[in-house]
C-alpha positions as CSV (number, residue, x, y, z in Angstrom):
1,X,99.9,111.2,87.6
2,X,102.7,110.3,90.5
3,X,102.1,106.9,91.7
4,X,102.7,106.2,95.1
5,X,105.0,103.0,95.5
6,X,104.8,101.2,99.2
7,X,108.6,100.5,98.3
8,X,110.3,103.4,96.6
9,X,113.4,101.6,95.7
10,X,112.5,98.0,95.1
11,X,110.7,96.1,92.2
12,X,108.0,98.0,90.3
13,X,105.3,96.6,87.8
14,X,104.8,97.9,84.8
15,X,103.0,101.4,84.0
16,X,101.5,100.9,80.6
17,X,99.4,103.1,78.1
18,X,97.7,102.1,75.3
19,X,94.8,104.5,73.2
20,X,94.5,106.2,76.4
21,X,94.0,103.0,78.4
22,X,96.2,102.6,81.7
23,X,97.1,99.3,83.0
24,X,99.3,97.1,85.2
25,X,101.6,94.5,84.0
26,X,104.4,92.7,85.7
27,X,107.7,92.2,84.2
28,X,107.9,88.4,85.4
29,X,105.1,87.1,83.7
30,X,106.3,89.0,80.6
31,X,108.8,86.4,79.6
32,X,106.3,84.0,78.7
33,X,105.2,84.6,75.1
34,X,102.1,82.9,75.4
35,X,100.3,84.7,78.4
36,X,98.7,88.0,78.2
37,X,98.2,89.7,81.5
38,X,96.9,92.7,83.1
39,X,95.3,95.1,86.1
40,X,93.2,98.0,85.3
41,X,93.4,101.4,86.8
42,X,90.7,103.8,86.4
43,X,92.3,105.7,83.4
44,X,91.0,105.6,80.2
45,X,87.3,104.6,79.9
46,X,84.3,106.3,79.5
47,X,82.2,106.3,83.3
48,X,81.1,109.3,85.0
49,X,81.4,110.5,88.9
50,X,82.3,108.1,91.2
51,X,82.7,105.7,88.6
52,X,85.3,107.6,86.6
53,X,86.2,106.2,84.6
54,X,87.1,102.5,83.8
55,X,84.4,101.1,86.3
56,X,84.1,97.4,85.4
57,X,81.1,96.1,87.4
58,X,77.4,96.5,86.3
59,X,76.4,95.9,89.8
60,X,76.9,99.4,91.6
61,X,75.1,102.1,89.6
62,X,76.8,102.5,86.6
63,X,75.1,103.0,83.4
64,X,75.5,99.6,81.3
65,X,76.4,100.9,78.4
66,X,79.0,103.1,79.7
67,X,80.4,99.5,81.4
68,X,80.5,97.8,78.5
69,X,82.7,100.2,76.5
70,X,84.9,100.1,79.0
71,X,85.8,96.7,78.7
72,X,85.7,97.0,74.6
73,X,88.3,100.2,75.0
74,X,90.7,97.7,78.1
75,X,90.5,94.9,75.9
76,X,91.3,96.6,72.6
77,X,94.2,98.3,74.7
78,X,95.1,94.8,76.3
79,X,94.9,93.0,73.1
80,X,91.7,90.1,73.7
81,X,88.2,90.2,72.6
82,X,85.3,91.1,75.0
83,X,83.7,88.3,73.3
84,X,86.0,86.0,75.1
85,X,86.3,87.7,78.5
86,X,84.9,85.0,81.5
87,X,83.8,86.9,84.9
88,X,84.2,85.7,88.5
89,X,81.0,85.9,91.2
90,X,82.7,87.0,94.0
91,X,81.0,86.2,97.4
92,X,84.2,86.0,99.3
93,X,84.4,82.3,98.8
94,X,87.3,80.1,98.5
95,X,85.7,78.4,95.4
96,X,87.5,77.4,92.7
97,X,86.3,76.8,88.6
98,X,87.1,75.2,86.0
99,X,86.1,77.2,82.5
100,X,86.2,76.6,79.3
101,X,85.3,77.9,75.6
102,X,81.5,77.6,76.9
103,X,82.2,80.0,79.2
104,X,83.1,82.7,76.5
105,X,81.4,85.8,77.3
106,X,79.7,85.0,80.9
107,X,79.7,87.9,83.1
108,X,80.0,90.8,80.1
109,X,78.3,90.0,77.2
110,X,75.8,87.3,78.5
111,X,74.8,86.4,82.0
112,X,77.0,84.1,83.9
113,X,75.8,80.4,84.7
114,X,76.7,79.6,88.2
115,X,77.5,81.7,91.2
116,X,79.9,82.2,94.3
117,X,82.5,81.7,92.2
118,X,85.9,83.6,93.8
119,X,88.5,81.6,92.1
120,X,88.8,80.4,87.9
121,X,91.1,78.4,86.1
122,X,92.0,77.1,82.4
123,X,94.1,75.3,80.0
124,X,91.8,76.3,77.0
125,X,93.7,79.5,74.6
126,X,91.6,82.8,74.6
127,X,89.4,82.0,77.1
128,X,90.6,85.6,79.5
129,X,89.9,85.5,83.6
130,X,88.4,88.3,84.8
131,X,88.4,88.7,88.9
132,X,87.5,91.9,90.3
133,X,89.1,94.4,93.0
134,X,88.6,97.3,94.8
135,X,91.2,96.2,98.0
136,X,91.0,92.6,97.9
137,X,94.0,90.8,96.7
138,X,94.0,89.5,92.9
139,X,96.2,86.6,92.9
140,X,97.8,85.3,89.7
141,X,98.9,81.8,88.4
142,X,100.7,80.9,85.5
143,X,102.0,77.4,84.8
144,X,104.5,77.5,81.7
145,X,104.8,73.3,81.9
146,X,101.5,72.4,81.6
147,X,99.8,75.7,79.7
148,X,97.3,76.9,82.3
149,X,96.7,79.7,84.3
150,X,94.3,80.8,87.1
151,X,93.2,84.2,88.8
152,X,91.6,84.4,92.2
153,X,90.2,86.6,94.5
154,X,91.1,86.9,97.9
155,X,90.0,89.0,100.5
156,X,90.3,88.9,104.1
157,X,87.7,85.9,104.2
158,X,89.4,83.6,101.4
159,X,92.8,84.7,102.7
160,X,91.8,83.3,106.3
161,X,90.1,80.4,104.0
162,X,93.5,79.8,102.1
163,X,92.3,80.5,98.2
164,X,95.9,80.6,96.8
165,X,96.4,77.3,98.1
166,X,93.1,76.2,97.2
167,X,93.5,77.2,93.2
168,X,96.9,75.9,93.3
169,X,95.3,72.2,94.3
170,X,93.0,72.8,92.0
171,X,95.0,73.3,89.3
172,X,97.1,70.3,90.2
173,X,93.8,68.5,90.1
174,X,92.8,69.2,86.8
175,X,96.5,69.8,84.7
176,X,98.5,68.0,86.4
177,X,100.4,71.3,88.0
178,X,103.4,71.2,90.2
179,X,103.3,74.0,92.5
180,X,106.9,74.1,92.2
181,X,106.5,75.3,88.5
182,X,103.9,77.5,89.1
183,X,104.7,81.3,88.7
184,X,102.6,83.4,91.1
185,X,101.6,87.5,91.5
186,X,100.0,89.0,94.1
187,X,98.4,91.9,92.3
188,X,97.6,95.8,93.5
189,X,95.7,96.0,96.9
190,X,95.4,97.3,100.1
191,X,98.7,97.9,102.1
192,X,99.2,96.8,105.9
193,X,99.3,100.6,106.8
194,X,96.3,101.3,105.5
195,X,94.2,98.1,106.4
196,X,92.9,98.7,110.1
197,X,90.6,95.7,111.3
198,X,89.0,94.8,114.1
199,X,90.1,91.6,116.7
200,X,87.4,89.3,115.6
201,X,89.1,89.5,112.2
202,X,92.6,89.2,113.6
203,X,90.7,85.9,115.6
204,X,90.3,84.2,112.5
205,X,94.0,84.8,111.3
206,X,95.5,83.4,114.8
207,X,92.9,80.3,114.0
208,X,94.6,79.6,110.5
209,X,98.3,80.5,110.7
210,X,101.3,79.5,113.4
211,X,102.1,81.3,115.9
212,X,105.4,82.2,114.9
213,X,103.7,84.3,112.0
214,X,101.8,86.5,113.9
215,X,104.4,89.2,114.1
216,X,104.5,89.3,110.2
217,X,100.9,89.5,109.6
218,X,99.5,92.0,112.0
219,X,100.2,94.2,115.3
220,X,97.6,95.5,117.7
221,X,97.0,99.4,118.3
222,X,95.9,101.2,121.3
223,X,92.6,101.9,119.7
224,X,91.9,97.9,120.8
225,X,92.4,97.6,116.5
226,X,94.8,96.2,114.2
227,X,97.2,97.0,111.1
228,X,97.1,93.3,108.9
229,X,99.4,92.5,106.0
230,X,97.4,90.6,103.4
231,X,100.2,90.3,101.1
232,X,102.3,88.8,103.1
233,X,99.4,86.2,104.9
234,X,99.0,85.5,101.0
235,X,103.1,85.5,100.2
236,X,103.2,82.7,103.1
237,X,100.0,80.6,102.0
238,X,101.8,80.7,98.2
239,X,105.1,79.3,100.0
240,X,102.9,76.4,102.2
241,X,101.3,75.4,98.9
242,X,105.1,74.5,97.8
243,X,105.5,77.8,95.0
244,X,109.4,78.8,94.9
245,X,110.5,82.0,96.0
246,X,111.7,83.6,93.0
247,X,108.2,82.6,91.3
248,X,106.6,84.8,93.4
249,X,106.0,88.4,92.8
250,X,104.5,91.1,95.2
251,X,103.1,93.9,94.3
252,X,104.4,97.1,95.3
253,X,101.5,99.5,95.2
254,X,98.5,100.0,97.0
255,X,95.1,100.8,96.2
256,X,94.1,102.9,99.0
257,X,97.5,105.1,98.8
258,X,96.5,105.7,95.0
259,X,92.8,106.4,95.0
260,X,93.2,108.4,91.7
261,X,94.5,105.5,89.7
262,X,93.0,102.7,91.3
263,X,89.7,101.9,93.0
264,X,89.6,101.8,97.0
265,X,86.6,101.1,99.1
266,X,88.3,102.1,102.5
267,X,89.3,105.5,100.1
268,X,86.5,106.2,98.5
269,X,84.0,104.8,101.6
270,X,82.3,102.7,99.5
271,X,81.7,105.1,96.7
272,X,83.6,103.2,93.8
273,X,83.3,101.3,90.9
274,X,85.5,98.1,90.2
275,X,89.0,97.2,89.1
276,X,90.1,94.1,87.2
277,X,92.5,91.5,86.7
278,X,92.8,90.0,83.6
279,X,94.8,86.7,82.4
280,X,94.8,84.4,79.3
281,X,96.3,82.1,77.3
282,X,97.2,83.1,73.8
């Protein structure tokens, strides 16, 4: 399948294939031994139709059992236990939690125990984050000092609401994490050129960032719309929070340009299943 780069010539993540299982990786987080890392496509699991066919949410249709073998057949690709997998509750919230071993299996093999849940972080091995994506923006967080990570979810709503920065004082919080020695990713997701919105969005975005950022974050169309760069509202929010430059890693392809690898809800109009993002600790 011909994947569609926003940047023909630049940096690409990693296309990998394992047992028929398709994923994303990026080559800066692979020099650290002890993090496992990855972002689904839609190739290689079992789900029929509009799900086809490595849906990952039980909340849109899909048969349960078709679900849940398509984590077994990621994570046997991927290399962690379903067992261990820990799922977000995404209301497009800029909340932040801490998990643990506890929290082994919430979301996939029992039900979770709290809600509105966007954001997660950890320190403890084999405990694996898992956000989910179908446009939004899956942000990564590694810090090699201090052995945690974090994964967060970050939409239009917690982009406005700032949840990179939010997960990075978090994680400062609770480890002990400098942000200057915390290696970032902002993961597959809608492109500027594809994400029109409308002016009370663009409203909220002139409430939250300086002026002199406008010009990189959005321009207006004669249709009274607008064209608005999450990746780079959430490259600048990274560089407020005080992450270095060359810890931060963009990604390069978009979800709605690739519809037959990835999930899109502006491709598919809502007909979709889910993506995910996946990060642990070994």
């Amino acid at each position: 399948m011909k994947i569609k780069w926003h940047n023909e010539n630049e940096f690409h993540m990693q296309v990998k294939e394992n047992n028929g299982v398709t994923y994303l990786t990026y080559p800066s987080f692979e020099k650290f031994p002890d993090i496992v890392h990855c972002f689904s496509t839609r190739l290689g699991g079992v789900s029929q139709g509009i799900f086809s066919s490595m849906n990952l949410s039980f909340t849109r249709g899909d048969e349960e059992k078709a679900v849940k073998d398509n984590y077994r057949r990621l994570s046997a690709a991927v290399g962690f236990s379903l067992e261990d997998i820990v799922t977000s509750d995404q209301t497009h919230t800029t909340n932040v939690q801490l998990v643990g071993a506890e929290d082994r299996g919430k979301g996939v093999t029992r039900p979770r125990t709290y809600k509105d849940v966007d954001g997660m972080i950890t320190n403890v091995p084999g405990v694996v984050l898992c956000t989910f994506y179908a446009d939004c923006v899956p942000l990564y967080f590694v810090d090699p000092v201090h052995k945690a990570v974090g994964l967060s979810h970050s939409g239009w709503r917690g982009t406005v609401g700032k949840i990179g920065k939010v997960t990075i004082e978090k994680m400062a919080e609770q480890f002990g994490s400098d942000p200057e020695e915390i290696f970032t990713a902002i993961g597959p997701s809608i492109c500027q050129d594809c994400y029109e919105v409308s002016e009370d969005v663009i409203d909220m975005f002139r409430a939250n960032f300086r002026e002199s950022e406008y010009d990189r974050l959005f321009y207006a169309k004669e249709n009274g719309k607008f064209q608005l760069d999450l990746w780079k509202a959430n490259e600048i929010i990274f560089q407020e929070a005080g992450v270095r430059k060359e810890h931060l890693a963009v990604t390069d392809i978009c979800t709605c340009c690739n519809p037959k690898l990835l999930f899109s809800h502006r491709a598919s109009h809502g007909k979709r299943g889910n993506l995910g993002g996946f990060l642990y600790l070994k």
